[in-house]
DRENBAFI-625317 format. One record per atom (N, C-alpha, C, O, CB): x negated, z negated, y negated. Coordinates in steps of 0.001 Angstrom, whole numbers, plus 500000, padded with zeros to 6 digits. Glycine has a CB too. Layout:
residues N
XZY...
***
This chain:
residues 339
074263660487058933075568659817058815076608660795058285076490661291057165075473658576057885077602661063059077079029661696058282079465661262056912079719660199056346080310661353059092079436662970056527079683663023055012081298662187054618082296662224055338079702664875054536081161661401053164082868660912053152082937661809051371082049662177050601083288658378053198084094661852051332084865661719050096084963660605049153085909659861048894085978661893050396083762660662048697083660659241047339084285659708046611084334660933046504082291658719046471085099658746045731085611658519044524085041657053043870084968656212044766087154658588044705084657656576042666084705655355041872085216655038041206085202655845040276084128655050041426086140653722040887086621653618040043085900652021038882085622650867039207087999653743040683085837652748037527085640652090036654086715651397035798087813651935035650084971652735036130086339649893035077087120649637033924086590650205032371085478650400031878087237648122033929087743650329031974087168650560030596086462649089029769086152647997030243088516651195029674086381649625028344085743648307027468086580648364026107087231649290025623083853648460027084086375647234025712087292646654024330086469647561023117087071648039022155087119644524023995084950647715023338084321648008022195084525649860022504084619650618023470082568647196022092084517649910021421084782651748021269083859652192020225083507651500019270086510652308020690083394653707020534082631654458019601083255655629018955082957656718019445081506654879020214084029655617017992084697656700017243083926657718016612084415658603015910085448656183016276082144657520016989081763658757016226082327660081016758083207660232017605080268658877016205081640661000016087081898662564016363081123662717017713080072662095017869081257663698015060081578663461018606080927663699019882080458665217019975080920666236019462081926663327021067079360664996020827078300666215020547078974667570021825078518668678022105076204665496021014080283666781022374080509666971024155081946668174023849083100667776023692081144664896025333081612669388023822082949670020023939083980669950024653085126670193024276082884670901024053083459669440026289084376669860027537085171668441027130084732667406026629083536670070029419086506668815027545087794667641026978088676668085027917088715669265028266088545667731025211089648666921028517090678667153028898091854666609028578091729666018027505090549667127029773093325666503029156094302665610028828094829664851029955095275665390030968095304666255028190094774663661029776095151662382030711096447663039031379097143663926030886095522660741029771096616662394032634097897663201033228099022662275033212100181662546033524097704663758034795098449660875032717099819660244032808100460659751031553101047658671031494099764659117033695100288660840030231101058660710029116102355660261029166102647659321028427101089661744028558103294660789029968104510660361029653104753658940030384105869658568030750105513661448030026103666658257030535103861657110031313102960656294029889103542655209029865103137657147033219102327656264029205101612655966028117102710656260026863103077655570025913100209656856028109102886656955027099103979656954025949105500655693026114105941654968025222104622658759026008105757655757026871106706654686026998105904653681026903106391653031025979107546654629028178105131653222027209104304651499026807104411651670025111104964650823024409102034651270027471103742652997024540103788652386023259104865652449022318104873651956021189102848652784022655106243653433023172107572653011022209107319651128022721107233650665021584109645654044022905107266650699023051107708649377023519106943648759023025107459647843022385107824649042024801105461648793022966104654648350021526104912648343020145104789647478019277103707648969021386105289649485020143105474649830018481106958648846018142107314648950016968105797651960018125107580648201018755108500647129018794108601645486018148109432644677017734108527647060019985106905645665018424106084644385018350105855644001016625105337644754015801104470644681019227106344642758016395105596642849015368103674642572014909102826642863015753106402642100014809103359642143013864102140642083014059101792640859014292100590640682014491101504642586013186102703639663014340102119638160014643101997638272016579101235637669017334103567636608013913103179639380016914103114639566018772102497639786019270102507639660020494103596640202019501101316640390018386100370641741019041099323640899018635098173641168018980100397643588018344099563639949017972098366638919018109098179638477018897097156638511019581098224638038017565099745637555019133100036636572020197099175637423021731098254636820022283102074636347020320099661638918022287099945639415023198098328639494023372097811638969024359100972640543023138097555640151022408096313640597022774095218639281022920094226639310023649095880641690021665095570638284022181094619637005021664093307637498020967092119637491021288094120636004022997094090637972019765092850638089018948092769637461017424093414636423017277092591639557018849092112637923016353091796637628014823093382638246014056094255639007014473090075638682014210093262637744013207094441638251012353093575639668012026094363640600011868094970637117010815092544639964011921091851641482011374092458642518012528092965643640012491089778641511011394092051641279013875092062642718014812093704643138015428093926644019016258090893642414016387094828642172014712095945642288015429096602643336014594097602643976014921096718640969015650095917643444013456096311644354011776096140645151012479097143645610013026095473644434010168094223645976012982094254646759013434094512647677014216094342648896014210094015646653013369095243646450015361095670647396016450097707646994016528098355647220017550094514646876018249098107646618015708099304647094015188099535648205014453100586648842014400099726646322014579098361648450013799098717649470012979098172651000013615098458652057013053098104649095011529097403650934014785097047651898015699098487652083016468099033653175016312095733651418016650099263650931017430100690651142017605101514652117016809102031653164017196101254649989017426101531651582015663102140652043014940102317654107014696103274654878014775101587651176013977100568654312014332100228655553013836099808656032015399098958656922015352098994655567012500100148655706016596099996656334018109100611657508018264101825657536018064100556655499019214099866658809018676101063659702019059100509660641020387099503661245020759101561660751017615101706660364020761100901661083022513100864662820022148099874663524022346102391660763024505102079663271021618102102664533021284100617664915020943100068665729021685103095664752020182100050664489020076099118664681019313097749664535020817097312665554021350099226663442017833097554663922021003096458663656022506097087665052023240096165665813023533096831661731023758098352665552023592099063666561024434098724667890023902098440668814024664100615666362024450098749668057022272098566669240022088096808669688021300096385670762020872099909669565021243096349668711021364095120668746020672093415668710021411092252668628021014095344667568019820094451668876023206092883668319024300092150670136023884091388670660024697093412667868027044092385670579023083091359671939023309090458671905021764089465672612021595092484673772023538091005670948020691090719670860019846090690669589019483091591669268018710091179671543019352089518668292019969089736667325019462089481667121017722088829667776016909089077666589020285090338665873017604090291665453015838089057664014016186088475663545017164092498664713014910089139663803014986088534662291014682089196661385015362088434660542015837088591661800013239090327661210015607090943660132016437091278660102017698091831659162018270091889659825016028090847661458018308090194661465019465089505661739020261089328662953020160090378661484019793088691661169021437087459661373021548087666661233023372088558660633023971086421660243020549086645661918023869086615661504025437086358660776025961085137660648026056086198661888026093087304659635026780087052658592027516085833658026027787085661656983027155087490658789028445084924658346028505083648657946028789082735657895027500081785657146027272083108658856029823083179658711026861082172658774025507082765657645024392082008657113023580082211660543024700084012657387024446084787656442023436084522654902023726084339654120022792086436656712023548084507654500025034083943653304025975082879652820025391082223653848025221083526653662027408082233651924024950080954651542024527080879650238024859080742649349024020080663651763023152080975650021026256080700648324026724079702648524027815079639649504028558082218647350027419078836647346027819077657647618028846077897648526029917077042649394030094077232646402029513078814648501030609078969649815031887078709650711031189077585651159031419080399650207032709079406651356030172079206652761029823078119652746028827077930653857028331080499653461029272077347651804028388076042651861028114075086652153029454073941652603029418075727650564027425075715651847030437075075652240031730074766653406032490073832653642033256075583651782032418076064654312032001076594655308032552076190656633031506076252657821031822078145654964032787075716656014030034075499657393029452075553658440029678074676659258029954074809657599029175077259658565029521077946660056029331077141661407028449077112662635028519079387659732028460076620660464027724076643661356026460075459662344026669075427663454026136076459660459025002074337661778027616073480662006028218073701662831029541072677663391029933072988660953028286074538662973030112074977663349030970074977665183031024075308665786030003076133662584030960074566665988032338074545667279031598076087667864032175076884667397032990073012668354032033076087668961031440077631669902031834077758669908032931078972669921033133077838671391031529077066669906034133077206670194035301077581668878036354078334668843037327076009670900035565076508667550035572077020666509035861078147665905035609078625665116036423076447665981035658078966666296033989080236666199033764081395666542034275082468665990034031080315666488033042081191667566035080082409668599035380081866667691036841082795667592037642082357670809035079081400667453037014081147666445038855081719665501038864082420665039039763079686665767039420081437665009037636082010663483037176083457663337037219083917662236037522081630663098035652084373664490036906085325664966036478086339664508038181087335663786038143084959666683035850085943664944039126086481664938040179086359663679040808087221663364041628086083665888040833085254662766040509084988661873041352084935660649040582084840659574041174083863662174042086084987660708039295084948659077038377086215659000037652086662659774036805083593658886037040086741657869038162087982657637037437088314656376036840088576655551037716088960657896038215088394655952035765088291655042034472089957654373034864090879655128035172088043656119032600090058653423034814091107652389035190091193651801033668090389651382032835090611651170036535092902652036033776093278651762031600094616651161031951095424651512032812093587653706030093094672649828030777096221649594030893097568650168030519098687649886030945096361648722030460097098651223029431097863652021028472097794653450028800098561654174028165097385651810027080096906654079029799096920655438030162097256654808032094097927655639032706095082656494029594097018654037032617097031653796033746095838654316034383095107653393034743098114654167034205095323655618034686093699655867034850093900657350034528094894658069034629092855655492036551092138657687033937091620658671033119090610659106034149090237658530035171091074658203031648090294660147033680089273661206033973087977661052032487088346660662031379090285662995034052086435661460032805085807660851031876086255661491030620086246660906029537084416660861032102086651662718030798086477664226029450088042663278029065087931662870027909086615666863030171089183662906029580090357662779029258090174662619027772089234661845027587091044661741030002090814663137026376091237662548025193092055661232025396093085661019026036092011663538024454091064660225024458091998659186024032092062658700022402091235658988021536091629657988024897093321657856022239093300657423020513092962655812020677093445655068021530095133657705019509092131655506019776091895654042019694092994653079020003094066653073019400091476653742018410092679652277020961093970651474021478093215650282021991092015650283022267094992652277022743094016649293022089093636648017022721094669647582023666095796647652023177093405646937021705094635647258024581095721646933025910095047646670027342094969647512028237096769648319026185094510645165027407094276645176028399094709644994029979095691644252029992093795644815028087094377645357031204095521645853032138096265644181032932097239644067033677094628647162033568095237643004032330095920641644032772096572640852031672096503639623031684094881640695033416097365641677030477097431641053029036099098641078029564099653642176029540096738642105027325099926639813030062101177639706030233102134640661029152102753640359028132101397638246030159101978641713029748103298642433028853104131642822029397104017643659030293103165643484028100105152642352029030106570641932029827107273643498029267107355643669028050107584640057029116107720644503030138108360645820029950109514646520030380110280645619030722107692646477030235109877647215030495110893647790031562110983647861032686112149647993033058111089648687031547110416647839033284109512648270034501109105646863035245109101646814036476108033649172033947108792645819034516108167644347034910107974643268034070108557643259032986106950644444035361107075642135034469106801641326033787105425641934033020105249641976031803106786640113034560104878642205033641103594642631033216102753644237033513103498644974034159102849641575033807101730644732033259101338645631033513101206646349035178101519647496035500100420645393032853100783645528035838100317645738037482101625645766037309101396646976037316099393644636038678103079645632037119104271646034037951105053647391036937106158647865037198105420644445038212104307647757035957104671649087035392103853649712035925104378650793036193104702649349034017102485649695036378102300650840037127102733651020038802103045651981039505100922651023036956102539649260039064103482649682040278102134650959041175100959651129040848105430650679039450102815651547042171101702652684043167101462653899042311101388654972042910102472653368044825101314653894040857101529655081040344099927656049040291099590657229040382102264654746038851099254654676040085097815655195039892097243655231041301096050655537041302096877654225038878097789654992042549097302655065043948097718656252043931096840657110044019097768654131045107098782656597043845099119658020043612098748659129043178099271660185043535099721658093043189097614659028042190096990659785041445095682659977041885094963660953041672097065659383040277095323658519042794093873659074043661094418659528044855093671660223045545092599657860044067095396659332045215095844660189046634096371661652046208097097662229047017097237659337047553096189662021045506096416663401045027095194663859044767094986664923045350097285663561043853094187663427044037092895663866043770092356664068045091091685665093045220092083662928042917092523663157046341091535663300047571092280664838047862091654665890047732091648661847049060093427664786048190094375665836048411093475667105047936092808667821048683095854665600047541093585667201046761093569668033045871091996668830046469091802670006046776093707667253044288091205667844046469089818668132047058089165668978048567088353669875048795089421666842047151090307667841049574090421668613050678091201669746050862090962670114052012090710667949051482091781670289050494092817671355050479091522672752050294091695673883050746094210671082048923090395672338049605089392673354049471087814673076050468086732673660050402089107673377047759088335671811051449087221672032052219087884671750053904088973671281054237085887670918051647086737672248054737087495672719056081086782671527056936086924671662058152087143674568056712085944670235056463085633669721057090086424667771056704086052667162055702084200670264057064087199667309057450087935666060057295086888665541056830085939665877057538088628665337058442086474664670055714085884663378055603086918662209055585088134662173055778085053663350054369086019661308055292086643659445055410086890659536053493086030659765052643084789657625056212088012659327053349088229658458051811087635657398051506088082656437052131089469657966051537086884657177050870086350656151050398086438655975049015085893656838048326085220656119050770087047654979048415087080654695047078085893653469046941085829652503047701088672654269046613085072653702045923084097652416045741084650651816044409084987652389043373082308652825045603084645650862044650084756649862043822083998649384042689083654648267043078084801649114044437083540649531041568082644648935040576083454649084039035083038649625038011081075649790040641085339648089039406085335647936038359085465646143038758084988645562039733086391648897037533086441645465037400086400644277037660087452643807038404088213644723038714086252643680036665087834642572038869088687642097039329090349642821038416091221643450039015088213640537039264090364642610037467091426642401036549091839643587036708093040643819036568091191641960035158090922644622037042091146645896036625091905646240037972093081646591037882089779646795036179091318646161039181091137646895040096092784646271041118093432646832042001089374646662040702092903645257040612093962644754040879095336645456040636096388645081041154093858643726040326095173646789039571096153647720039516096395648486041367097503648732041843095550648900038178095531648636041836095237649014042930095975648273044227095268647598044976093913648935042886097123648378044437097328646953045663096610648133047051096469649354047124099828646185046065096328647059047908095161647452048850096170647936049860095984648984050479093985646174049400097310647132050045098393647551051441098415649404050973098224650221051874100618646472051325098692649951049339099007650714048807097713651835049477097999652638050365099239650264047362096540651747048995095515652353049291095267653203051316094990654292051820094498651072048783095622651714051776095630651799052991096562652885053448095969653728054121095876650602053474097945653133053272098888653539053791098787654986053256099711655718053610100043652723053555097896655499052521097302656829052132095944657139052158095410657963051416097609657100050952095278656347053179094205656868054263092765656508053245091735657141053478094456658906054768092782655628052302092050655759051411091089654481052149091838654019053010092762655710049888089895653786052187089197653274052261088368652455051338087394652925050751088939653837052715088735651317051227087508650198049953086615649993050302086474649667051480087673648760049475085470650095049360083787649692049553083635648941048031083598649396046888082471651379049786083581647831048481083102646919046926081654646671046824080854646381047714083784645252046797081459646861045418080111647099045169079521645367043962079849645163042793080083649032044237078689644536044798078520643525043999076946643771043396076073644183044160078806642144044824076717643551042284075187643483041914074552641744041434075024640945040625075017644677040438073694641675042056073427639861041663072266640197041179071749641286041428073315638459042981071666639194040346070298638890039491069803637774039626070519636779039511070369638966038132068248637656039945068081636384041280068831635052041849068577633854041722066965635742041044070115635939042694070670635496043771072182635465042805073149635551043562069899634000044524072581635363041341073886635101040975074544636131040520073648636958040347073983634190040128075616636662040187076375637493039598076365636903038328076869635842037960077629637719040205075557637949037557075611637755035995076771638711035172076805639939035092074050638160035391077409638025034776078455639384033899078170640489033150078706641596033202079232638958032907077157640046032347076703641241031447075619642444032038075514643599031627075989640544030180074752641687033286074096642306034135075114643335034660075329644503034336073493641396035095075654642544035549076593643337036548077673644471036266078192645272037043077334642390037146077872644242034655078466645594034061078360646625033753079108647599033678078747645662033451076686646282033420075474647515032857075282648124034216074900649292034146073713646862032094075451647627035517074749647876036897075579648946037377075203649971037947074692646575037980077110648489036995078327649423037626078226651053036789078498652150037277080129648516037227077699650707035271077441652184034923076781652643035696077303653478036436076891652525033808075447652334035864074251652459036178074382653491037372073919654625037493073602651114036440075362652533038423075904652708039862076412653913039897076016654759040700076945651741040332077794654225038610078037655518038564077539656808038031078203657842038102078813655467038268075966656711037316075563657834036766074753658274037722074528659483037787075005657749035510074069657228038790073212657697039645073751657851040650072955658284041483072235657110039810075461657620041322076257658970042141076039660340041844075596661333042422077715658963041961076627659962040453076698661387039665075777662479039949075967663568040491076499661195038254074549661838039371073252662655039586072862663420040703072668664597041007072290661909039497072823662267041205072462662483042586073610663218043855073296663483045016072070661016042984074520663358043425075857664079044023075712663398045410075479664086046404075874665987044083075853662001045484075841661099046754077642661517047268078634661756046581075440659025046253077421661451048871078671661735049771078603661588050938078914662296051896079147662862049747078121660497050817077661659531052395078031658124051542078179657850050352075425659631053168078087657494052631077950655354052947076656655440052698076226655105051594078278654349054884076116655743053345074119655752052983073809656018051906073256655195051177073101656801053667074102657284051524073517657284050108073531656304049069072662655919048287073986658180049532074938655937049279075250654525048239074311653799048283073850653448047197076411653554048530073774653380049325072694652466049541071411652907049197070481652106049294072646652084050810071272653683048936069983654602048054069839653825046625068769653923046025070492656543047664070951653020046050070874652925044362069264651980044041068857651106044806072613651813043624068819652245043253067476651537043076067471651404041473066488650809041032066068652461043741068717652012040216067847652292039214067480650350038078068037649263038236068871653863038213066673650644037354066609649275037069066076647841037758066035646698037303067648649158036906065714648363038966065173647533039628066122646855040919065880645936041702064716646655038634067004647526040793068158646776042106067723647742043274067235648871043321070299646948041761068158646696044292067945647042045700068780646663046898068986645466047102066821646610045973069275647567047702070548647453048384070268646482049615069444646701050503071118648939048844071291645115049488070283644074050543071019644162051744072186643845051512070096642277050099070810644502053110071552644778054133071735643365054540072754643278055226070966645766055134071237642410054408071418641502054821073146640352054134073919639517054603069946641120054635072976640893053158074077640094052255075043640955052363076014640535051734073776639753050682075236641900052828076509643205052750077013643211053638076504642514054516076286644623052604077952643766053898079064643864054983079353645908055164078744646835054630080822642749054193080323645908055973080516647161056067081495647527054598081187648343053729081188647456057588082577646772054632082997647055053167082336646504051885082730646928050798084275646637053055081390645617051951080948645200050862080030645006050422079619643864050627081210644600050654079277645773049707077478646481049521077053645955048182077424646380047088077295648525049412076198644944048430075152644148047446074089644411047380073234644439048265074951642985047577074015644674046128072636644789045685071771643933044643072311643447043649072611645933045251070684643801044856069758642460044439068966642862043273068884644077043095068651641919045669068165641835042161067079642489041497066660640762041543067439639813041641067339643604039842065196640743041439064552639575040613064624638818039478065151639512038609063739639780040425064338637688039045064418637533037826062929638684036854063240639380035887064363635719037740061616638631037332060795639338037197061391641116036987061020641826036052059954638925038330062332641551038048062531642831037771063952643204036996064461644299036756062393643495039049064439641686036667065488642107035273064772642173034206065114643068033432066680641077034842063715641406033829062692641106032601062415642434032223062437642849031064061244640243032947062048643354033639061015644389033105062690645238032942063019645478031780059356645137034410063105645416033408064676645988033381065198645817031646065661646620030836065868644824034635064997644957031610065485644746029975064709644781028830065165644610027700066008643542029751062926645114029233062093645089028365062280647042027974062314647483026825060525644303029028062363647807029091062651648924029464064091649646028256064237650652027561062980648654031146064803648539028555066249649441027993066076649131026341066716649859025581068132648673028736065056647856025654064792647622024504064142648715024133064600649379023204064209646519024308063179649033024666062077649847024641062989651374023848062938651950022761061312650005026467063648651507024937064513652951025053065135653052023526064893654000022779065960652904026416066070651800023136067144652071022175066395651601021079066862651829019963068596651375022397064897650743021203064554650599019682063831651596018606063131651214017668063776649553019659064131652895018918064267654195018319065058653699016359066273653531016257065574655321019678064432653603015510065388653583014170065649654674013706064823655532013392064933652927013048067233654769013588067507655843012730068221655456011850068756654358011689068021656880013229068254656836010946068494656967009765069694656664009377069846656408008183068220657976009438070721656621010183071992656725009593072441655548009992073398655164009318072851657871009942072008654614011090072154653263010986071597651940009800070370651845009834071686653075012119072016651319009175071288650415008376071027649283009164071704649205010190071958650058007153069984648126008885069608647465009268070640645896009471070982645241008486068564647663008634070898645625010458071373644413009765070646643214009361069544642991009860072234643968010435071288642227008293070579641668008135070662640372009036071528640338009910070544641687006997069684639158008844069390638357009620071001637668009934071743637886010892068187637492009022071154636994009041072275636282008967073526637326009998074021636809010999072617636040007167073870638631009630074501639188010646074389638951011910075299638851012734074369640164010591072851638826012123072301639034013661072957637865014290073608637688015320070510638994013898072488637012013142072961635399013766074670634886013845075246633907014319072194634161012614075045635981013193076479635901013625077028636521014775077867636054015544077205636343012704076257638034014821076301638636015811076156638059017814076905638269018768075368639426015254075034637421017709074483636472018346075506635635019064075711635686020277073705635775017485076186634786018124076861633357018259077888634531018766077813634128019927077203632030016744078688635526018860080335636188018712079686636088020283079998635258021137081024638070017623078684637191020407078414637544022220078217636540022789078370636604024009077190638406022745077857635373022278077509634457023347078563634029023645078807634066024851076635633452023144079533633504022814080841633082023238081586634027024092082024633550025139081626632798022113081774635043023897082668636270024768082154636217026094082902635987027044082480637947024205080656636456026260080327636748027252080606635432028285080520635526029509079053637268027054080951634203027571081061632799028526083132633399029105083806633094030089080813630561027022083393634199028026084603634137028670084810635730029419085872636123029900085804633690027499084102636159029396084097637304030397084056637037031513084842637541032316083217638120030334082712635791032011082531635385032890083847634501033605083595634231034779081431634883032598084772634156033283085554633452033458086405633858033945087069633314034828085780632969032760086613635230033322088132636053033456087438637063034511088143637257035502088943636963031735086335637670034502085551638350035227086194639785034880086964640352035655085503637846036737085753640379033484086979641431032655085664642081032970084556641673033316087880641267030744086228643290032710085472644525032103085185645380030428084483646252029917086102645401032832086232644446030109086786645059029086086088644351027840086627643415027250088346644972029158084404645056027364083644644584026706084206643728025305085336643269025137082851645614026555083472643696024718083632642831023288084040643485022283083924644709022228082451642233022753084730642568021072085610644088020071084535644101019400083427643742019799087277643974018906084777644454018507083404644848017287083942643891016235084976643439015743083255646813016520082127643842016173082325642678014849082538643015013554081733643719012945081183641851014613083535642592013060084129642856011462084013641681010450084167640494010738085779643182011490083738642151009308083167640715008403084263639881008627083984638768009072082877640853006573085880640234008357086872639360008414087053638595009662088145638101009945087949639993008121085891638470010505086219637797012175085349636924011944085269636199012935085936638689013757084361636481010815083628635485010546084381634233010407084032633242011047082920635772009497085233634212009739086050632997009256086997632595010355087540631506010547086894633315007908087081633840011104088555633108012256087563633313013757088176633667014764090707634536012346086369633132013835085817633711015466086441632641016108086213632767017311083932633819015912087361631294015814087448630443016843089346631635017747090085631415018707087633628224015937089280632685016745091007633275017264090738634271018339091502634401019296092066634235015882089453635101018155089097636093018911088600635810019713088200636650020520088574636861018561
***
């Protein structure tokens, strides 16, 4: 089968990992000066707005008012060769089931710098990233009505800006090879996300959609299907897939590409209830490693812990987001009915 020009695009997640990263290679997002104007216009907000705007806890509207607040793009602009504590690389900062999927961190130099050209992270506040891109802790999600200069809401501040940016990347690619492929952008973020994307837009710069669904015996599970889309993109990665076929190669975890349920644009893949079991007995297996520098939580946490995901995940399903769960903070005990 004729080779194409894959690209994927991912959503990011609400939950973030601010540790220290083990990952030197860093870059800088290209659409700073387009990120920077959202957050003069944030930093506007007071902190009851940024409640209102985000729908969260009075803890988490503190927190991410006061991230508004202390935001500085300069600082992301002059610091991608030397990251600080407050910022960290996209894929590695992400910590929601996809990019529990996708383990960057795991990922080798060679697979990174691959990754680099062909995975691109869909953001409401950067518009889209590259994995290495530096980012500063932020919350902004890309369907959160924020009414701007530019629009009512986000999809009309970016407007074709980020089609633009994958029609430059294909560009950018072919300009160094002598053989035409087909554009193909695959699809494995969420609805909410991908919707930055208008399709007339895509079309009219030669680009091509392939949506990628994953079901778990026979339904689309949310929390499944998020872990699947990492999954989806580390084993491109790996595997340096650049065919339609290859895509259909994905197997990890127990999924299997069903020709029967797929279409030419739209490629499903299946697992059992039996081969999610062993799928999830597998990934327990993996992370129940104890270390040292984590403490235990205690029961009562768990059981708070517990009750927060179960609720989120009923409204993930709803909204059909990408944009994982915030982290649990003692002060979100008393208000979980706000978050």
């Amino acid at each position: 089968m004729a080779s194409a020009r894959l690209v994927y695009v991912l959503s990011p997640a609400k939950t973030l990992d601010l540790s220290a990263s083990r990952i030197s290679q860093c870059s800088q997002p290209r659409l700073l000066s387009e990120a920077h104007e959202l957050i003069s216009q944030l930093r506007a907000l007071s902190q009851a707005k940024v409640k209102s705007l985000l729908g969260v806890s009075d803890a988490l509207a503190k927190l991410n008012y006061d991230r508004f607040q202390s935001f500085d793009v300069s600082e992301t602009a002059t610091k991608a060769s030397d990251p600080s504590e407050t910022l960290k690389q996209a894929a590695l900062a992400f910590n929601g089931p996809a990019y529990q999927g996708l383990e960057a961190h795991n990922l080798s130099e060679s697979d990174l710098e691959y990754a680099q050209t062909h995975l691109r992270i869909l953001c409401g506040l950067y518009g889209v990233l590259r994995p290495l891109d530096l980012i500063q802790p932020y919350r902004l999600e890309m369907g959160q009505k924020f009414a701007n200069k530019r629009g009512k809401d986000l999809y009309e501040f970016w407007g074709d800006t980020i089609v633009s940016e994958l029609d430059a990347l294909f560009s950018e690619e072919e300009a160094n090879e002598d053989e035409k492929k087909q554009r193909v952008l695959l699809n494995v973020a969420s609805q909410e996300y991908f919707k930055s994307l208008p399709r007339d837009a895509l079309e009219k710069v030669g680009i091509s959609v392939v949506d990628c669904v994953f079901k778990d015996d026979g339904k689309i599970k949310s929390v499944y299907a998020k872990r699947a889309r990492g999954l989806m993109c580390r084993y491109l990665i790996q595997k340096r897939v650049d065919s339609l076929q290859g895509i259909t190669g994905f197997d990890l975890e127990g999924y299997k590409y069903s020709r029967a349920a797929s279409s030419d644009d739209t490629f499903v893949f299946t697992r059992s209830a039996a081969e999610q079991k062993a799928a999830l007995q597998q990934t327990k297996a993996k992370t129940a490693t104890p270390t040292k520098s984590k403490a235990k939580a205690s029961p009562k946490a768990k059981r708070v812990a517990a009750r927060v995901e179960k609720k989120e995940a009923k409204v993930d399903d709803k909204i059909e987001g990408d944009g994982e769960k915030p982290q649990l903070r003692r002060s979100t005990r008393k208000k979980r009915k706000t978050d």
